[in-house]
KEKOLVO-213877 format. One line per field, with one value per atom (N, C-alpha, C): residue number from 1; residue in three letters; atom name; x, y, z. Coordinates in nm, 4 decimals, padded with zeros to 6 digits. Example, Ala and Ser with C-alpha at 12.3 -4.5 7.8 and 13.67 -1.06 7.14 Angstrom:
<kolvexs>
voba: (1  1  1  2  2  2)
vexlo: (ALA  ALA  ALA  SER  SER  SER)
vexkol: (N  CA  C  N  CA  C)
X: (01.3190  01.2300  01.3200  01.2850  01.3670  01.2900)
Y: (-00.5690  -00.4500  -00.3300  -00.2250  -00.1060  00.0030)
Z: (00.7800  00.7800  00.7800  00.7080  00.7140  00.7870)
</kolvexs>
This chain:
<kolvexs>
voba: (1  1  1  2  2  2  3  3  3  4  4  4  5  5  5  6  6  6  7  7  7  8  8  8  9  9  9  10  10  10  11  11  11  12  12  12  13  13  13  14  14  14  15  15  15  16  16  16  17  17  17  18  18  18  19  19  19  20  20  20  21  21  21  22  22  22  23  23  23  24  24  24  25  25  25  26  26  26  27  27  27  28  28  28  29  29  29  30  30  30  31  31  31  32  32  32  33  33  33  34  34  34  35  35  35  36  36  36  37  37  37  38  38  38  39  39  39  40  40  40  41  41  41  42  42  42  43  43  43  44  44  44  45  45  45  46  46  46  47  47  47  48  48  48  49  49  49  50  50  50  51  51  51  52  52  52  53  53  53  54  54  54  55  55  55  56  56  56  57  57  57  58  58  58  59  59  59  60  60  60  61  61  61  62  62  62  63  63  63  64  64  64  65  65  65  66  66  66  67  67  67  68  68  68  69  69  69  70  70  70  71  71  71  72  72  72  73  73  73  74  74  74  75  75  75  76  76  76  77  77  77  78  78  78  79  79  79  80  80  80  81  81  81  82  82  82  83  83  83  84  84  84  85  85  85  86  86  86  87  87  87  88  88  88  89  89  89  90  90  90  91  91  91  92  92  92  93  93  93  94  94  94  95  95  95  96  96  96  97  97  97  98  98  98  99  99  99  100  100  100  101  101  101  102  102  102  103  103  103  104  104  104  105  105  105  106  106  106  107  107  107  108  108  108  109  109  109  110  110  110  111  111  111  112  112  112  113  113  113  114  114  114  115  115  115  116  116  116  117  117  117  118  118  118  119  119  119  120  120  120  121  121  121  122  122  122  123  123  123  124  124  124  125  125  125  126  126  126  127  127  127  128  128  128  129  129  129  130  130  130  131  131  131  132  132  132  133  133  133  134  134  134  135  135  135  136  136  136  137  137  137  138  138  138  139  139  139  140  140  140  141  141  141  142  142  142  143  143  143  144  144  144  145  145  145  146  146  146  147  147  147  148  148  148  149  149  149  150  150  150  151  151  151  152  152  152  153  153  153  154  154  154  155  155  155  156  156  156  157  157  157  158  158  158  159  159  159  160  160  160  161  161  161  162  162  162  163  163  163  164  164  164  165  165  165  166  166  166  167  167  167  168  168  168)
vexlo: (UNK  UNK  UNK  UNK  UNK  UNK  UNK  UNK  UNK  UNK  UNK  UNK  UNK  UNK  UNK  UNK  UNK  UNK  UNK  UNK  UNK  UNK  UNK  UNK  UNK  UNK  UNK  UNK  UNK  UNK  UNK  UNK  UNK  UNK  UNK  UNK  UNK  UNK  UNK  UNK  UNK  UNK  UNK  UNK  UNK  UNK  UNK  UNK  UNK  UNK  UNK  UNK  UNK  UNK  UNK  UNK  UNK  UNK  UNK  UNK  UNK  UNK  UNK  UNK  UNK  UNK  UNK  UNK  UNK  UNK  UNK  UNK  UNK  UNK  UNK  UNK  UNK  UNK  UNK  UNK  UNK  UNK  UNK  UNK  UNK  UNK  UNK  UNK  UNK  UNK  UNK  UNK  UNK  UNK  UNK  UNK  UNK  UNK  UNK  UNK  UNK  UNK  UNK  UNK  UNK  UNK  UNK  UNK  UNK  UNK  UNK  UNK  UNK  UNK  UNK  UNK  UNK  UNK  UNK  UNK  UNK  UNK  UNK  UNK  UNK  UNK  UNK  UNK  UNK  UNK  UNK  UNK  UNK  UNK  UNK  UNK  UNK  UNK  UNK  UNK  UNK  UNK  UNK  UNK  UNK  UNK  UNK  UNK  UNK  UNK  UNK  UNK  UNK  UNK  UNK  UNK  UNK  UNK  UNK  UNK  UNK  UNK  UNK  UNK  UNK  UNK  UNK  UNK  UNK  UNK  UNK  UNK  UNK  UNK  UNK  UNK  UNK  UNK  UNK  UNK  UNK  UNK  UNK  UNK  UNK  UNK  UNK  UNK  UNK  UNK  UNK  UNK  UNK  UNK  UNK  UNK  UNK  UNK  UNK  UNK  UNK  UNK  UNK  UNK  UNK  UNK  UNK  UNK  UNK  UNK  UNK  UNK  UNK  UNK  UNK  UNK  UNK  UNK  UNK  UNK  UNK  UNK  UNK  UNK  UNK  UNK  UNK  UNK  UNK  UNK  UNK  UNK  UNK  UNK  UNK  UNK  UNK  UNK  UNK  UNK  UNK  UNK  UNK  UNK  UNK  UNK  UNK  UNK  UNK  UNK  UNK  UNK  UNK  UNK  UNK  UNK  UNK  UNK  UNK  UNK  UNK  UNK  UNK  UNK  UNK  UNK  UNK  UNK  UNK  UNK  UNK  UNK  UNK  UNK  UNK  UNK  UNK  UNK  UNK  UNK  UNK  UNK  UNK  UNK  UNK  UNK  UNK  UNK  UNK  UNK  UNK  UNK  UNK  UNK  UNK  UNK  UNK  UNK  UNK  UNK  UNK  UNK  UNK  UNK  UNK  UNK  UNK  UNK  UNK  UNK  UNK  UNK  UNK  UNK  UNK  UNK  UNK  UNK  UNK  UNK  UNK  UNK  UNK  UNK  UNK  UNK  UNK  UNK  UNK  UNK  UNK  UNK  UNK  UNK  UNK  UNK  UNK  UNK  UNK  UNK  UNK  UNK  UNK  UNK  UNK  UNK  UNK  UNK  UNK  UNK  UNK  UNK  UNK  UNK  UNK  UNK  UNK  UNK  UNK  UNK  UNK  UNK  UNK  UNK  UNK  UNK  UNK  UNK  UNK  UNK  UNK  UNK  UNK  UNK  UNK  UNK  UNK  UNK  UNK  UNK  UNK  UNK  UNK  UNK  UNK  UNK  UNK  UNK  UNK  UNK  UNK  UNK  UNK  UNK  UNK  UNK  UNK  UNK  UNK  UNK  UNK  UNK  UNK  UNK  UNK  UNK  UNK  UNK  UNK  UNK  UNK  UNK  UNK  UNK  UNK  UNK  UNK  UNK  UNK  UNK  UNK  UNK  UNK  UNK  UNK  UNK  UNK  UNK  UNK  UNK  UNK  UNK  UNK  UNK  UNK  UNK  UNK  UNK  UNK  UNK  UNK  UNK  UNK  UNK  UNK  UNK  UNK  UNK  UNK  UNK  UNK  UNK  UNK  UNK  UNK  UNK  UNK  UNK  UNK  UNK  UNK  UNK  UNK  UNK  UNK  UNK  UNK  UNK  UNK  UNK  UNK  UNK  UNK  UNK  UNK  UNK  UNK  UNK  UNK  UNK  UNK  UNK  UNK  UNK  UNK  UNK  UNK  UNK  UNK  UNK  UNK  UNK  UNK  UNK  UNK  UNK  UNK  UNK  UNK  UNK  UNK  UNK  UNK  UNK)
vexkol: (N  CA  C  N  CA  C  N  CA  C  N  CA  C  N  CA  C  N  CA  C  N  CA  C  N  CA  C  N  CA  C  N  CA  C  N  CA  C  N  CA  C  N  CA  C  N  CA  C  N  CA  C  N  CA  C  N  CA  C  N  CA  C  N  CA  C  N  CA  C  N  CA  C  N  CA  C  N  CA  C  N  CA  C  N  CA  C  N  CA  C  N  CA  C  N  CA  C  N  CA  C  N  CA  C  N  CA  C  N  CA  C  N  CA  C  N  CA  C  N  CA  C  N  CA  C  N  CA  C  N  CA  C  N  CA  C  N  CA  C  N  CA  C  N  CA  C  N  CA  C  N  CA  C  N  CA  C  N  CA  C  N  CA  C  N  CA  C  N  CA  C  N  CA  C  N  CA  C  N  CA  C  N  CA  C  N  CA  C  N  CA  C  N  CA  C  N  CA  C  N  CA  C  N  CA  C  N  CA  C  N  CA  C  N  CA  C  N  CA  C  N  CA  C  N  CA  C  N  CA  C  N  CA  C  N  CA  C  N  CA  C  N  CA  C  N  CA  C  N  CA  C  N  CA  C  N  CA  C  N  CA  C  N  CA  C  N  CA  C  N  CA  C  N  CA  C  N  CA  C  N  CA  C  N  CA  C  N  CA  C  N  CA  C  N  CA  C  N  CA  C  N  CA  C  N  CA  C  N  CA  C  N  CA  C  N  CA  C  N  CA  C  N  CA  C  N  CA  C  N  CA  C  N  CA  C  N  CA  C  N  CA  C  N  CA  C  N  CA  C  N  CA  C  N  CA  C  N  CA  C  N  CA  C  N  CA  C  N  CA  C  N  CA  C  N  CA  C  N  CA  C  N  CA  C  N  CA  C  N  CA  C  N  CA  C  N  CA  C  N  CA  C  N  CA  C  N  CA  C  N  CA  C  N  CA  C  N  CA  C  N  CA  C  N  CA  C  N  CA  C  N  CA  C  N  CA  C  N  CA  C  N  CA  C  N  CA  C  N  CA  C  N  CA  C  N  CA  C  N  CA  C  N  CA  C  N  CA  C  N  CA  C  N  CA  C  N  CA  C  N  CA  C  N  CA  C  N  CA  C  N  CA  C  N  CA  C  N  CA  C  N  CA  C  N  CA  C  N  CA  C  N  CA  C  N  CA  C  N  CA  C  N  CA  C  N  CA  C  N  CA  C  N  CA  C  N  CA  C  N  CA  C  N  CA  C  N  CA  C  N  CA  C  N  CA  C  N  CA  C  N  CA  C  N  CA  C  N  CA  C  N  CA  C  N  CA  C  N  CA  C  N  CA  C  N  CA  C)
X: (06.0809  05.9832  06.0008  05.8824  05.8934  05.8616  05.9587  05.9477  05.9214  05.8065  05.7688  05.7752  05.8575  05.8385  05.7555  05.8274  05.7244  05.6751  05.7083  05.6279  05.4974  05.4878  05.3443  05.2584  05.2954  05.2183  05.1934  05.3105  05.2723  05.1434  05.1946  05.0684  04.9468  04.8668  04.7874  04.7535  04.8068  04.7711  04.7180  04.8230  04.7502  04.6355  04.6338  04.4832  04.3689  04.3617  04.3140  04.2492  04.3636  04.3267  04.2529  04.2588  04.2144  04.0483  04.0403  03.8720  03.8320  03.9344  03.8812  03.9367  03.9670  03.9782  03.9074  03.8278  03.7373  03.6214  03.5836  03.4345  03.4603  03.6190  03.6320  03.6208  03.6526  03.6612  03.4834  03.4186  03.3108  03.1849  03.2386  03.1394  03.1230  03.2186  03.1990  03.0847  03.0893  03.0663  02.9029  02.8671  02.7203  02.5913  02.6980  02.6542  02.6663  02.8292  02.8103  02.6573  02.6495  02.5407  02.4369  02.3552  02.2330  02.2570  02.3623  02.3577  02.3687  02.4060  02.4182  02.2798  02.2078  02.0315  01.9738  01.9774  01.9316  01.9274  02.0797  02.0976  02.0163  02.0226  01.9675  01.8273  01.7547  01.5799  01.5677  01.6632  01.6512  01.6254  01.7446  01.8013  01.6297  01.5897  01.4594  01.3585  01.3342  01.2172  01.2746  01.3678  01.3589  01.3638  01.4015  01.3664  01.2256  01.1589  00.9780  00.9207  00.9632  00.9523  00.9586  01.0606  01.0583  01.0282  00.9910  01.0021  00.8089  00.7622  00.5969  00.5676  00.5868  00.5144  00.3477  00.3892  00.2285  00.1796  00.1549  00.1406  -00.0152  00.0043  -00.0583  -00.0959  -00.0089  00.0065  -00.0611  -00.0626  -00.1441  -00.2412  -00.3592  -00.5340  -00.5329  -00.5687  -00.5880  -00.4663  -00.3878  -00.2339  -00.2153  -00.2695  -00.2955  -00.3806  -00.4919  -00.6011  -00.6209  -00.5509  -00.4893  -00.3582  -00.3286  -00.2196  -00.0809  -00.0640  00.0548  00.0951  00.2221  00.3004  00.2065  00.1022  00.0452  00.0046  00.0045  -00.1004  00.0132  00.0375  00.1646  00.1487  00.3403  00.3677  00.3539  00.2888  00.2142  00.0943  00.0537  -00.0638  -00.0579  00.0922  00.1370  00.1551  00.1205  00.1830  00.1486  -00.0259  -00.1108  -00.2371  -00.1724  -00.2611  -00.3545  -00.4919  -00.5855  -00.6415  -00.8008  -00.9209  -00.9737  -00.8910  -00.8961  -00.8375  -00.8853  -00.8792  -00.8140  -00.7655  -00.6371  -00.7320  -00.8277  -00.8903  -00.8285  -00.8179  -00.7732  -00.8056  -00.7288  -00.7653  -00.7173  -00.6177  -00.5983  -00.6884  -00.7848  -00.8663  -00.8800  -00.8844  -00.8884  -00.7774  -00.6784  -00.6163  -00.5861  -00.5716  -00.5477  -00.4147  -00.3644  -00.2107  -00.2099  -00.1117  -00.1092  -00.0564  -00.0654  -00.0555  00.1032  00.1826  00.2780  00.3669  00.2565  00.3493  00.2887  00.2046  00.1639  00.3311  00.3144  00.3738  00.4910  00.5927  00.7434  00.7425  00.6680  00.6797  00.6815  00.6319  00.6462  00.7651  00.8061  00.9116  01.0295  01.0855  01.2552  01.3346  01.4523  01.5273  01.5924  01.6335  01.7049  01.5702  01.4584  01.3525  01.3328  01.2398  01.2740  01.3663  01.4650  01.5528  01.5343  01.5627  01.4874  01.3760  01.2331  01.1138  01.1695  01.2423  01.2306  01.3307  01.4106  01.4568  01.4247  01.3116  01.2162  01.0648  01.0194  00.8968  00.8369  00.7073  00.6439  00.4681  00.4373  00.2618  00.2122  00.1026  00.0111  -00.0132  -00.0380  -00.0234  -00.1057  -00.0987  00.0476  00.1449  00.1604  00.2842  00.4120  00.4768  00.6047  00.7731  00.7056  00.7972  00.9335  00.9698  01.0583  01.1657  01.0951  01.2218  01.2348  01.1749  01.1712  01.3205  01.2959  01.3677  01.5251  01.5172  01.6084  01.7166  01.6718  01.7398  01.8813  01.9462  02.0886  02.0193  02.0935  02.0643  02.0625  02.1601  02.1654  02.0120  01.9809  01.8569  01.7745  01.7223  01.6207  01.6430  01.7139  01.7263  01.7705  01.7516  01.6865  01.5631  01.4889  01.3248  01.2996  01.3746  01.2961  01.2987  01.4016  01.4477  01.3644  01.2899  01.2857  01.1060  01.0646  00.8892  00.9125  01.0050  01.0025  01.0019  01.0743  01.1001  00.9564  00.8739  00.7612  00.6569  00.6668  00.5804  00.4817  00.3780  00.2351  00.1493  00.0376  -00.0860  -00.1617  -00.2956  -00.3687  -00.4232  -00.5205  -00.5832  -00.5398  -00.5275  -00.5246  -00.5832  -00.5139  -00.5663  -00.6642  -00.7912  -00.9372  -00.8229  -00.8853  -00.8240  -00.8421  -00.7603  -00.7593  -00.8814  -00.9359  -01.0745  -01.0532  -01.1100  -01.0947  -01.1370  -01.0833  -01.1212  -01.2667  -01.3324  -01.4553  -01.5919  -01.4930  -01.5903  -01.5988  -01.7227  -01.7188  -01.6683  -01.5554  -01.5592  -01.6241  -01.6096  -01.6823  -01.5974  -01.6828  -01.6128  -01.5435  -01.4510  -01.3889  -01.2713  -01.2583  -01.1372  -01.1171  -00.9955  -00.9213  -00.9257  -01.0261  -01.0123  -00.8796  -00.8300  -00.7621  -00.7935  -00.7395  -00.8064  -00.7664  -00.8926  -00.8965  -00.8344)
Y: (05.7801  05.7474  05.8424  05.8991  05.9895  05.9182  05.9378  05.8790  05.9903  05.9429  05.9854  05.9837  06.0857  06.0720  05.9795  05.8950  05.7974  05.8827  05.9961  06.0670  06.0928  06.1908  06.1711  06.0614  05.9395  05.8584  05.7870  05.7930  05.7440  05.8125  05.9159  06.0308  05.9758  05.9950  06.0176  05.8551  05.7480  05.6066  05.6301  05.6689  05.6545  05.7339  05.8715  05.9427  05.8417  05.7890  05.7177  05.5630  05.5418  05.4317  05.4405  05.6113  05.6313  05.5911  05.6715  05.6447  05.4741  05.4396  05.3050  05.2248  05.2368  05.1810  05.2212  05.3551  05.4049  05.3365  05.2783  05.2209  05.0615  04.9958  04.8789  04.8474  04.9615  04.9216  04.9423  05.0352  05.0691  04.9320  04.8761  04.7645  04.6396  04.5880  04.4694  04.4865  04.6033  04.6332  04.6554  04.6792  04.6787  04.5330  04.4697  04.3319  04.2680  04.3028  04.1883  04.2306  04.3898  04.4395  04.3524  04.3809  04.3108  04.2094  04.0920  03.9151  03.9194  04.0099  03.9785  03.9644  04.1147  04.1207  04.0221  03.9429  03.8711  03.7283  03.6957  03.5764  03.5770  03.7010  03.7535  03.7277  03.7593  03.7650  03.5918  03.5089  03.3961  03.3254  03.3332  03.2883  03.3152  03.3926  03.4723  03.3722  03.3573  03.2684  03.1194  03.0749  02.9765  02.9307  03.0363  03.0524  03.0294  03.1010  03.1596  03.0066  02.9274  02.7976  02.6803  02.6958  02.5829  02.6060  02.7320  02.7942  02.7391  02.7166  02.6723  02.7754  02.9306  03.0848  03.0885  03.0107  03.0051  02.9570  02.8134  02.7560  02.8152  02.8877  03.0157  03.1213  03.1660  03.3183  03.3277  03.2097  03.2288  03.1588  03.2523  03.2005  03.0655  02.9840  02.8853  02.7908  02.7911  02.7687  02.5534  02.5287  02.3495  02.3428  02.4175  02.3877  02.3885  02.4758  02.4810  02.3760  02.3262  02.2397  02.3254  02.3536  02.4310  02.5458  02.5109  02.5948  02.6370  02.5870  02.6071  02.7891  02.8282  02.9295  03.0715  03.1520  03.2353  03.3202  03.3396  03.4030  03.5222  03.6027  03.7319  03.7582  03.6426  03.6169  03.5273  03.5067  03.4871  03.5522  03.5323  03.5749  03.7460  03.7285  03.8278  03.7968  03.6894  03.6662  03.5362  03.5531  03.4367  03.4963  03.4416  03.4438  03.3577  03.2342  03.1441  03.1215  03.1276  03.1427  03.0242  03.0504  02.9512  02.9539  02.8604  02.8514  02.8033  02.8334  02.7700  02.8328  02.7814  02.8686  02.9920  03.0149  03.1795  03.2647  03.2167  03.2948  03.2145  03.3199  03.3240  03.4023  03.3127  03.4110  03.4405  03.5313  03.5208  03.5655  03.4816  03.4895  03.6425  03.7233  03.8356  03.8784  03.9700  04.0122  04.0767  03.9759  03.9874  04.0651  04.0483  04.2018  04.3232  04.3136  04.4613  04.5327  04.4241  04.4253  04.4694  04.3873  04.4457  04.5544  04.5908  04.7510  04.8548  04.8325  04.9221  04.9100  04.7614  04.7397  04.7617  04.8650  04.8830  04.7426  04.7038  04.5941  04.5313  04.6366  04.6308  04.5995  04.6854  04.6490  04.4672  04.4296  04.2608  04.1913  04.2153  04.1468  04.1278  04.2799  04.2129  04.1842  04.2042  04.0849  03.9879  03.9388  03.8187  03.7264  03.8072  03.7331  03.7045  03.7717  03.7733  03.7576  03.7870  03.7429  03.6450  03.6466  03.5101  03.5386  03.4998  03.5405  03.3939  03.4533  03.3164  03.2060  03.1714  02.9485  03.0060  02.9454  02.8520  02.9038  03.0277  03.0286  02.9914  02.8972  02.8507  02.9425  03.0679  03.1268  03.0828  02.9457  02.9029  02.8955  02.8006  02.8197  02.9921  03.0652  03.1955  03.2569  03.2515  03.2963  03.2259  03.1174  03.0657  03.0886  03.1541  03.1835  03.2627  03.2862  03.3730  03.4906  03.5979  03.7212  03.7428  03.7009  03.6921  03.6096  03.4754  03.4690  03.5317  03.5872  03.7171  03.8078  03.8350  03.9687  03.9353  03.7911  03.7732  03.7829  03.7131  03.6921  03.8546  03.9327  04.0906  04.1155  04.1155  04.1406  04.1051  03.9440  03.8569  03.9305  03.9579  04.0109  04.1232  04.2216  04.3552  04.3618  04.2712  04.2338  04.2215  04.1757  04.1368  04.2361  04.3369  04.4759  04.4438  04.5547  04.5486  04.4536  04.3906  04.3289  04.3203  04.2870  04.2668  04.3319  04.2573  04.3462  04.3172  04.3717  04.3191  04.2041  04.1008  04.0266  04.0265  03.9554  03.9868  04.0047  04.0887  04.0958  03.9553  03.9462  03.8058  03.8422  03.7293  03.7470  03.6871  03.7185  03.6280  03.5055  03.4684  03.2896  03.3013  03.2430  03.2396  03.3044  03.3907  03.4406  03.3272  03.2900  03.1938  03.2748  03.2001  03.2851  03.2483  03.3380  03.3026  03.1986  03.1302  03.0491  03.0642  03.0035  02.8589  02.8765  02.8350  02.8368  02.6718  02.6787  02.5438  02.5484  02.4154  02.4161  02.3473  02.3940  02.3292  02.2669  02.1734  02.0904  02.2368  02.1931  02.2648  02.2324)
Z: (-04.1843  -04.0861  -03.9679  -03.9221  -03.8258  -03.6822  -03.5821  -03.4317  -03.3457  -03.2716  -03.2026  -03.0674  -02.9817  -02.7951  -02.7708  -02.7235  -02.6008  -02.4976  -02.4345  -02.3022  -02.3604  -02.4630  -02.4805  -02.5203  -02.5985  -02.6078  -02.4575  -02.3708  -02.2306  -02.1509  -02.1567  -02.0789  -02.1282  -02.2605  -02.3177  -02.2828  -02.2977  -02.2775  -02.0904  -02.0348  -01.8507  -01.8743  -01.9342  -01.9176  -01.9643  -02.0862  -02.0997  -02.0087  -01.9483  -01.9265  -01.7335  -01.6691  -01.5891  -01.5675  -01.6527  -01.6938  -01.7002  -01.7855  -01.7725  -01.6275  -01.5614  -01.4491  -01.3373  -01.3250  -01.2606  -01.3277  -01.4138  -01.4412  -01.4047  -01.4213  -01.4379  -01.2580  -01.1578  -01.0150  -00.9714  -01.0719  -01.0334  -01.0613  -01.1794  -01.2190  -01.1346  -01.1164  -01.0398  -00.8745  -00.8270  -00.6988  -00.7028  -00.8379  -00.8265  -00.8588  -00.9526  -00.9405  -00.8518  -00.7255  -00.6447  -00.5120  -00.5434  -00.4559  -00.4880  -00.5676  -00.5941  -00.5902  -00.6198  -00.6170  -00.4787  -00.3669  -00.2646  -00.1901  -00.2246  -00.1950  -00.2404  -00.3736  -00.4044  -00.3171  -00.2619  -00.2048  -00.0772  -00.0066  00.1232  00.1162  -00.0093  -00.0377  -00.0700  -00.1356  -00.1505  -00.0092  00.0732  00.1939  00.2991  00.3015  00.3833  00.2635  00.1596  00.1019  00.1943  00.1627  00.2026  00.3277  00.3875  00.5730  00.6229  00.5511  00.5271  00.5033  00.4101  00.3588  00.5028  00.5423  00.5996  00.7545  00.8036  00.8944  00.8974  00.8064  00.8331  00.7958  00.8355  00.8144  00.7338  00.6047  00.5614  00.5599  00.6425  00.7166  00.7913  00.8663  00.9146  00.8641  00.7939  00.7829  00.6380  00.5140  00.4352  00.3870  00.3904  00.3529  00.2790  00.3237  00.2816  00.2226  00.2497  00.2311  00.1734  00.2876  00.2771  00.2128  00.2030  00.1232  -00.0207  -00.0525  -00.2158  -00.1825  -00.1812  -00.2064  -00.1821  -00.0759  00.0099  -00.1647  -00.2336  -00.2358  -00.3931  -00.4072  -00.5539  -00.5355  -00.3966  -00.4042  -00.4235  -00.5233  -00.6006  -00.4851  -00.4642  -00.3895  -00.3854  -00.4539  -00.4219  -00.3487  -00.3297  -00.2522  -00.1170  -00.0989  00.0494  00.1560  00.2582  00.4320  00.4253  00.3951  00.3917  00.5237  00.6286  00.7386  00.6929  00.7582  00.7673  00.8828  00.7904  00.9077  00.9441  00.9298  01.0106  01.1754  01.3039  01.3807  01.4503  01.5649  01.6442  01.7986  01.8459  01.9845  02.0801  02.1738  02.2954  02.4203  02.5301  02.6454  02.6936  02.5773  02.5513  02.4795  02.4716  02.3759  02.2207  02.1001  01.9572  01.8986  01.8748  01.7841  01.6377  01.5781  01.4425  01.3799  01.2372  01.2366  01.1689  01.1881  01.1532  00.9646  00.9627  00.8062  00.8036  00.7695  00.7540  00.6623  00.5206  00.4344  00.5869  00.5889  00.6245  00.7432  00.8700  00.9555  00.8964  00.7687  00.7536  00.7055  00.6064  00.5508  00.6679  00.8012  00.9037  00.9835  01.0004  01.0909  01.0614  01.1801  01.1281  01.1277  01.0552  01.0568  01.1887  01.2489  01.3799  01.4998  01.4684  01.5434  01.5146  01.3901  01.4151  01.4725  01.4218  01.4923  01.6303  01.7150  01.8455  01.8503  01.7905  01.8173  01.8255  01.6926  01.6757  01.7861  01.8363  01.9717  02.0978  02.1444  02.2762  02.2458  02.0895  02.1045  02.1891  02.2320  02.3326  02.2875  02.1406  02.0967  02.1551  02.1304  02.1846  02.0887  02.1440  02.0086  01.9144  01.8001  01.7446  01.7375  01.7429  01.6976  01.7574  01.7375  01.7483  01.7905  01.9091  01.9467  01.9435  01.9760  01.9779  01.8730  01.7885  01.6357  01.6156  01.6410  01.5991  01.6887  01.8167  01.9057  01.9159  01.8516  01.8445  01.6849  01.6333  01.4989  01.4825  01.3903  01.4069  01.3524  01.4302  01.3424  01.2117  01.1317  00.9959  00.9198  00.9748  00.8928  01.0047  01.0641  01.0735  01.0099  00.9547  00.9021  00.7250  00.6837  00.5702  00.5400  00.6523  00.6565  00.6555  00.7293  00.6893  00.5531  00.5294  00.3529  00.2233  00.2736  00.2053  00.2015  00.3225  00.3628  00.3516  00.3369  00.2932  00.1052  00.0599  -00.1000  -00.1475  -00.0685  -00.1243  -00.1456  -00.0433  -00.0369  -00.0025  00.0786  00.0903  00.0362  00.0560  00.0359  00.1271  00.1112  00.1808  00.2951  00.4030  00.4792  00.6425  00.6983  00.8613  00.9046  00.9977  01.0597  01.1348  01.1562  01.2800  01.3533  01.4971  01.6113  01.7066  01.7990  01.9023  01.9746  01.9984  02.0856  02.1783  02.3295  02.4553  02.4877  02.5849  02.6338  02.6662  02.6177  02.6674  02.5326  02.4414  02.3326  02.1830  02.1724  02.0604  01.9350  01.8564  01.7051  01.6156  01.5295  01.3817  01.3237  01.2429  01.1891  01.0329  01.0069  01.0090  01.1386  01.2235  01.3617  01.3681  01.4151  01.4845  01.6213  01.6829  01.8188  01.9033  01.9864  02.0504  02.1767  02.2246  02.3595  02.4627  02.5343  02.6372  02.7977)
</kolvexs>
């Protein structure tokens, strides 16, 4: 029986097993990437959810029976109008808005914003950085749709209809 040096079978086993430990440190780090985006785009839906957002922000939202209406066809605005003694306002087109907005930019909107009713500046302004900057993730994940919001019209100009009046 012929014996063979252990140095070379040693060598040739570490060369070997280099490679495999460069793919074995490399693998884990890309799944935990994406489960992490993923949790982040989850975390921002369900922010979006309870936050009211389409509520407003998508066409006919209550009227189809809130969540029946597929989320590809969400928080693309409404021309349904918001009256009061600020004028008319209309909720804005929200894919449109994140595909432009830098991350760091929302974030500060979303900490000093002050729009005109309804919208609920408050819960907004009051949020942690971390879920704002899901809700970007979560309205950037979704990409483009739709068309611009009507522009706000002044106190005193009747809108077109369908609008919600508010007491004056």
């Amino acid at each position: 029986m012929k014996v063979i040096p252990a140095l070379p079978i040693a060598a040739i086993l570490a060369c070997m097993s280099v490679p495999a430990a460069a793919v074995a440190a490399d693998a884990p780090s890309k799944p935990a990437a994406k489960s992490a985006q993923a949790k982040q785009i989850e975390r921002g839906r369900y922010l979006v959810a309870i936050m009211g957002c389409n509520d407003c922000h998508t066409q006919d939202f209550h009227a189809r029976g809130d969540f029946k209406i597929p989320e590809k066809d969400r928080l693309t605005g409404s021309t349904v109008g918001w009256r009061g003694p600020w004028g008319t306002t209309y909720p804005a087109n929200l894919r449109q808005y994140f595909q432009l907005a830098t991350e760091s930019a929302w974030v500060a909107v979303a900490k000093e914003v002050q729009r005109r009713p309804p919208m609920h500046n408050f819960s907004l302004n009051a949020m942690t950085g971390s879920d704002v900057r899901a809700m970007y993730h979560y309205l950037r994940h979704l990409g483009p749709a739709g068309a611009p919001a009507p522009s706000a019209l002044p106190p005193g100009k009747e809108p077109p209809k369908p609008y919600v009046q508010f007491p004056e």
